[in-house]
Backbone bond lengths (Angstrom), bond angles and torsions (degrees), N, CA, C in turn:
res aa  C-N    CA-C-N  psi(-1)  N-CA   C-N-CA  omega(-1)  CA-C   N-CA-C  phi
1 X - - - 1.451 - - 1.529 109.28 -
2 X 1.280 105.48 124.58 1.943 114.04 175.63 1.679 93.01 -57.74
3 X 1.536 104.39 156.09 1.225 86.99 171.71 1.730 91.30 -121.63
4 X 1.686 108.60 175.08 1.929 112.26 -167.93 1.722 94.13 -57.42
5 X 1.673 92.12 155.65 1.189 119.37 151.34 1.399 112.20 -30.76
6 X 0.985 116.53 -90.54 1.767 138.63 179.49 1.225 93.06 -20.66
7 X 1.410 132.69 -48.65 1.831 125.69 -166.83 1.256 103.13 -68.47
8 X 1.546 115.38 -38.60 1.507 97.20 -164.80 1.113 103.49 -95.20
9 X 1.495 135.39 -13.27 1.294 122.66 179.42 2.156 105.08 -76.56
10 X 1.091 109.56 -8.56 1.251 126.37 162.75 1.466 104.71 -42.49
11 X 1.438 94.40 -80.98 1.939 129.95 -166.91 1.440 103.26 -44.09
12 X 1.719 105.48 -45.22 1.585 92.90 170.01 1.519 138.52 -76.76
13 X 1.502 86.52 -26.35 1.605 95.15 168.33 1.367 123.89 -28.27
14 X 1.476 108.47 -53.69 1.385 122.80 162.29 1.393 130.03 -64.63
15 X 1.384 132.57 3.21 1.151 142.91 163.80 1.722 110.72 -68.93
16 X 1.416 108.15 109.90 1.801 92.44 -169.14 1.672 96.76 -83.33
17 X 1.484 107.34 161.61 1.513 107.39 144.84 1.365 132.39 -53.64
18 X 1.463 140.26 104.12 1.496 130.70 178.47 1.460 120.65 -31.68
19 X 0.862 82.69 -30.75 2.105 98.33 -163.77 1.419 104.02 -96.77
20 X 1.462 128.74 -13.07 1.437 126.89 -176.68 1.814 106.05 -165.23
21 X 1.067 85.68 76.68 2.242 107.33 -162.17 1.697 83.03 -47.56
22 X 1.135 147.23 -79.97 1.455 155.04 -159.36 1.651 101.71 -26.01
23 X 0.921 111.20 -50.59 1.404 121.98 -174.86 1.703 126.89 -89.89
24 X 1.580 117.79 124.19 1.555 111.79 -178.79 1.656 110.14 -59.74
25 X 1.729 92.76 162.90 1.830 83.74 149.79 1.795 113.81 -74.50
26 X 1.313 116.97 -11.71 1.289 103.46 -153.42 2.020 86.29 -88.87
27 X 1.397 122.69 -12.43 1.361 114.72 -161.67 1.813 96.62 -100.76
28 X 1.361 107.76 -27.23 1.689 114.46 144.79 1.159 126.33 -36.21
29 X 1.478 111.92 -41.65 1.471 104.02 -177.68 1.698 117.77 81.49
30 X 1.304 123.24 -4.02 1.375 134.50 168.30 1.855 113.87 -60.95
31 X 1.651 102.60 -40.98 1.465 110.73 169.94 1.657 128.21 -58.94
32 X 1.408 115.93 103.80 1.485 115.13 -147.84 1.895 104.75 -104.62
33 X 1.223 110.87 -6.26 1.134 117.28 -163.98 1.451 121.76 152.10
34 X 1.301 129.34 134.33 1.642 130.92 138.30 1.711 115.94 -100.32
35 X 1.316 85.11 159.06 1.239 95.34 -179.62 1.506 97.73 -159.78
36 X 1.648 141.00 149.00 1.329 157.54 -178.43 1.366 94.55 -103.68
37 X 1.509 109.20 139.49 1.330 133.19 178.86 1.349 110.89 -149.04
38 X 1.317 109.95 68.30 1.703 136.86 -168.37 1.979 99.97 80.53
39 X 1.229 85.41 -122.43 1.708 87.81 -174.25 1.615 92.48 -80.82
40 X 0.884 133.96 -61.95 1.766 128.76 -176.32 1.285 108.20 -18.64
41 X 1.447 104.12 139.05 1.763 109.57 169.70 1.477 81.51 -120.14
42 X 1.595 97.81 139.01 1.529 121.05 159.61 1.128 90.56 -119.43
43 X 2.074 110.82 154.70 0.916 167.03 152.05 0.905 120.38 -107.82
44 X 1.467 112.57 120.09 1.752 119.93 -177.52 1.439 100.51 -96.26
45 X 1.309 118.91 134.33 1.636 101.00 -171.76 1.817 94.30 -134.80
46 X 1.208 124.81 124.92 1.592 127.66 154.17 1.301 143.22 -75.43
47 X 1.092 119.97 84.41 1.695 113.14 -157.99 1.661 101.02 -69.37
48 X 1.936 98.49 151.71 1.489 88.73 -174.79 1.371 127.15 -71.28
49 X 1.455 114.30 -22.52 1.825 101.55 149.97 1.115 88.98 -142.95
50 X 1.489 116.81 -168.88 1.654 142.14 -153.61 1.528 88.19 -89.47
51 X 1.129 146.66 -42.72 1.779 111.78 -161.38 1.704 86.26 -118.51
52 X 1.443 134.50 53.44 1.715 121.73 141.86 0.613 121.91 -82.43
53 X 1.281 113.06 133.78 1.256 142.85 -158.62 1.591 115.71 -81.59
54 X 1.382 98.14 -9.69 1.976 92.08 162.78 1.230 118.76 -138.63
55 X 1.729 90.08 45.22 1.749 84.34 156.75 1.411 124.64 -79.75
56 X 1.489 115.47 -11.83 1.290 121.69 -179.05 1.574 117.66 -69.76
57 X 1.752 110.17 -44.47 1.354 132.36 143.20 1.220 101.95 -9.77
58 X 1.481 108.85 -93.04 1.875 123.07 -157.94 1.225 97.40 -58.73
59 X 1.478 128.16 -41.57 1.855 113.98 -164.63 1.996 101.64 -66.93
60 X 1.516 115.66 -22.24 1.714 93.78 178.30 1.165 76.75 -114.74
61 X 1.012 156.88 71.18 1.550 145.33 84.80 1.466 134.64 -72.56
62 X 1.288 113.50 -5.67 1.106 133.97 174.72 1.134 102.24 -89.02
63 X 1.355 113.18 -73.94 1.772 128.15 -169.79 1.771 100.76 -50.26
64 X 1.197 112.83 -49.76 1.682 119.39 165.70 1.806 119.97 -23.30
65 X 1.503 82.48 -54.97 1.674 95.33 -166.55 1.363 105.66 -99.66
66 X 1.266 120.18 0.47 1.453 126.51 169.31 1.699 100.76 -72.41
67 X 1.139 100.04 -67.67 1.357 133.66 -156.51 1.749 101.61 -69.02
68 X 1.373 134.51 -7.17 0.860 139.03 -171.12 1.539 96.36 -100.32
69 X 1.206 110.96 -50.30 1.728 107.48 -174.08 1.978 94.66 -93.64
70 X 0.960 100.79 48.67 1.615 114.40 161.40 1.566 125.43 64.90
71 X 1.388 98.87 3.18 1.821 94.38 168.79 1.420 110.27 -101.68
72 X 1.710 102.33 124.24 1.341 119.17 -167.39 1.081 133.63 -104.45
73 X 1.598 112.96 -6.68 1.223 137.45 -177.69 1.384 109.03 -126.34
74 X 1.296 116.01 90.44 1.765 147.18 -147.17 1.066 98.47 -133.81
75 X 1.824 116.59 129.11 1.779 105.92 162.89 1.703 86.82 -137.54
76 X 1.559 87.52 131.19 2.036 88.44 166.47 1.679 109.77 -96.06
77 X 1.719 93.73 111.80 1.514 95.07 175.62 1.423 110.88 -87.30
78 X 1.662 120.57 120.87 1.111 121.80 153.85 1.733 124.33 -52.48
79 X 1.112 94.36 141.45 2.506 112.48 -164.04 1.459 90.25 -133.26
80 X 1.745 125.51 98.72 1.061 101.43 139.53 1.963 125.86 -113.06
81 X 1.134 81.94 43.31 1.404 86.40 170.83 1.121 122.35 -154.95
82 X 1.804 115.71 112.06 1.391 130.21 41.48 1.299 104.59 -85.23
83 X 1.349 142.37 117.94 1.217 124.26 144.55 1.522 132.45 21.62
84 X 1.322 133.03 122.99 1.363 122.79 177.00 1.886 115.78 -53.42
85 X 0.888 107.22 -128.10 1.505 106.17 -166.60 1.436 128.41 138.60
86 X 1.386 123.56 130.08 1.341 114.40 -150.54 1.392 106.47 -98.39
87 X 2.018 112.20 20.78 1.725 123.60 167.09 1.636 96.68 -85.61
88 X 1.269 103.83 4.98 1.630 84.88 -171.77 1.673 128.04 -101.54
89 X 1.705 85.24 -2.28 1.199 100.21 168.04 2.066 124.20 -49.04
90 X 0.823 117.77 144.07 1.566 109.21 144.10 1.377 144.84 -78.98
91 X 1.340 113.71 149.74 1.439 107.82 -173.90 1.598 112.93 -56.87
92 X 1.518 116.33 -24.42 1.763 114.55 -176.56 1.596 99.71 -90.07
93 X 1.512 119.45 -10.26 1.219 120.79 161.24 1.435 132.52 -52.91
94 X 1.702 101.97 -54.65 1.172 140.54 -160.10 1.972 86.56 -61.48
95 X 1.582 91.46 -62.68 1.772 115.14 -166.57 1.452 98.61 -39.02
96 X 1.649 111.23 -69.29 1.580 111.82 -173.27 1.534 115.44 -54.28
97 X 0.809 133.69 -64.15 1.845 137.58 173.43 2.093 86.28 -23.67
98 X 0.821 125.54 -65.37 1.308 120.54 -149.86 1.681 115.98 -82.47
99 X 1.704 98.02 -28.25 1.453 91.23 152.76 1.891 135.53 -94.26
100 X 1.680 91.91 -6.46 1.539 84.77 146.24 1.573 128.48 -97.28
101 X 1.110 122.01 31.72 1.474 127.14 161.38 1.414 116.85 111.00
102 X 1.652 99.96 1.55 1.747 106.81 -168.18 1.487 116.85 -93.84
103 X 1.011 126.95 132.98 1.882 113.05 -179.83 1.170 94.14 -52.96
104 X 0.976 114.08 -167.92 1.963 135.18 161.25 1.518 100.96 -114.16
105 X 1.434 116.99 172.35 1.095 125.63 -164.96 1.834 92.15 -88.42
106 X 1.497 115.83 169.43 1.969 103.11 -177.43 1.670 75.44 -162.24
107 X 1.161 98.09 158.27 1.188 110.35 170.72 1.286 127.75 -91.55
108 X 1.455 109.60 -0.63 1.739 112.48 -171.82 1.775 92.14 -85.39
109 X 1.494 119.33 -3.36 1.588 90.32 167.23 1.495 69.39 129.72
110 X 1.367 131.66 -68.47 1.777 129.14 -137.87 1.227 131.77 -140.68
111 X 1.298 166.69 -111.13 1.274 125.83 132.34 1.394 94.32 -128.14
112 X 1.651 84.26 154.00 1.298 108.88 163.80 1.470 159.35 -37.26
113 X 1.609 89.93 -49.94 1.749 109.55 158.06 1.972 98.26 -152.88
114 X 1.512 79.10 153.58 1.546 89.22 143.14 1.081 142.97 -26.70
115 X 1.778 140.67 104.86 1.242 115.77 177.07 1.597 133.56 -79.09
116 X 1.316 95.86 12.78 1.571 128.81 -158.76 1.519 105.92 -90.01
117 X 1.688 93.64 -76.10 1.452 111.25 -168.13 1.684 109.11 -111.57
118 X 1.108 129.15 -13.54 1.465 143.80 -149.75 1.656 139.07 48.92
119 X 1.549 78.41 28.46 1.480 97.73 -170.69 1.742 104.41 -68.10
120 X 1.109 123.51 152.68 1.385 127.84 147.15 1.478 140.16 -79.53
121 X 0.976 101.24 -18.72 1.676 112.02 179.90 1.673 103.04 -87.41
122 X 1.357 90.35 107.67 1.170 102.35 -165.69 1.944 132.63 -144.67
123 X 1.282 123.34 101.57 1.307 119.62 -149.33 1.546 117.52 -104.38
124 X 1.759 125.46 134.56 1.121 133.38 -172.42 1.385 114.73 -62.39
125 X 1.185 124.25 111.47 1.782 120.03 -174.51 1.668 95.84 -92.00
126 X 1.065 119.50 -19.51 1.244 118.76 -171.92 1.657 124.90 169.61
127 X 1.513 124.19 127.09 0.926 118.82 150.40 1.504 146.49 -24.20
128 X 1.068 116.09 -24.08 1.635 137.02 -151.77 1.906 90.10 -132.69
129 X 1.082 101.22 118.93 1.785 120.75 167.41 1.436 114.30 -106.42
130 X 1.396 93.77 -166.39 1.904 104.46 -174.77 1.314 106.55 -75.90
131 X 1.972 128.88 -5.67 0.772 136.03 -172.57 1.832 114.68 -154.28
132 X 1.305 125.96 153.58 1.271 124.01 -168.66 1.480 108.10 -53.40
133 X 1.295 130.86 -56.82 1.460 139.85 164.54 1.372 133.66 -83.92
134 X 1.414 82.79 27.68 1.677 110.29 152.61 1.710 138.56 -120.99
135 X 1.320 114.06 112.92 1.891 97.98 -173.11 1.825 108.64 -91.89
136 X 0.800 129.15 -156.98 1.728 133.38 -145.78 1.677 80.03 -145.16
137 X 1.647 121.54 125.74 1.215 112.73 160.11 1.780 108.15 -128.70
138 X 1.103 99.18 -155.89 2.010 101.24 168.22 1.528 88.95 -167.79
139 X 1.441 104.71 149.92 1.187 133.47 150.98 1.671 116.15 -69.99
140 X 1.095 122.35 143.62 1.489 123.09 165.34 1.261 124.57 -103.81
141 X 1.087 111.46 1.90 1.586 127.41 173.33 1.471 128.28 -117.23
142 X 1.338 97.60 -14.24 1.810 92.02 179.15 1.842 93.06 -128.51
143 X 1.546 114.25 -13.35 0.981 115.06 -167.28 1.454 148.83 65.16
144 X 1.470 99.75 24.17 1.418 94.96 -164.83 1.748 80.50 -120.05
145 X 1.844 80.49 164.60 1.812 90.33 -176.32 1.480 108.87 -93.41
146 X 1.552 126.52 155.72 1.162 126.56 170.83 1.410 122.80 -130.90
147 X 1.545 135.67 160.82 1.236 132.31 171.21 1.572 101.34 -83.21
148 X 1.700 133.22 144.96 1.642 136.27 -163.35 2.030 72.69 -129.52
149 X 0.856 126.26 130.02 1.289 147.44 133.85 1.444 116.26 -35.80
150 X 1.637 143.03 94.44 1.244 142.34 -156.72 1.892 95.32 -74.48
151 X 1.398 106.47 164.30 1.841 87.28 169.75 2.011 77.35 -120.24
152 X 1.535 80.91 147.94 1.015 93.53 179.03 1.697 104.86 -123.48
């Protein structure tokens, strides 16, 4: 017996991001769809751009946690189109990034506050983070540095 949609979009919930464990793929927003094509489960999956480096990661992490609660015949379809996008986040997405230390993505360009202290005064150390779709910021008030989530 297949089991509902809703379960497995459950199962992934629990699939963390490699690159940011706090956060699902499904609260990423990379998860584009299933759909059954006889017994096969496809997964449409969007990596957040074309050369990350753990999309390979997330595709047997998926199949992992598929395959653990017993569906064995799993294919991760790569989706790059539309483009990922950093609206695709979720709001419990958004939440976790910021209580593990990460801005959220904002549209004014940068972030908003501190994930530290919630200060606003707040200065660009750099374009370039611990990760490609990540920039380097600082607080000016509590002083500590943070990774800002780019929106892409």
């Amino acid at each position: 017996m297949k089991p509902a949609d809703a379960e497995i979009w459950a199962w992934l919930d629990q699939v963390p991001d490699p690159e940011i464990p706090v956060i699902s793929v499904v609260d990423l927003g990379i998860i584009r769809g299933l759909s059954w094509q006889g017994e096969t489960l496809e997964v449409a999956v969007t990596p957040t751009y074309s050369g990350c480096p753990a999309t390979r990661v997330i595709s047997m992490d998926i199949e992992t946690a598929l395959r653990d609660r017993g569906l064995n015949d799993v294919r991760i379809k790569t989706q790059i189109a539309p483009p990922w996008t950093t609206d695709w986040l979720s709001d419990k997405g958004r939440a976790r990034l910021e209580d593990y230390g990460i801005a959220p993505p904002s549209p004014a360009g940068g972030p908003e506050r501190c994930p530290h202290c919630g200060a606003q005064e707040l200065a660009r150390i750099s374009q370039y983070g611990s990760t490609p779709c990540k920039a380097q910021w600082r607080c000016t008030s509590c002083l500590e540095p943070f990774d800002y989530f780019k929106c892409l």
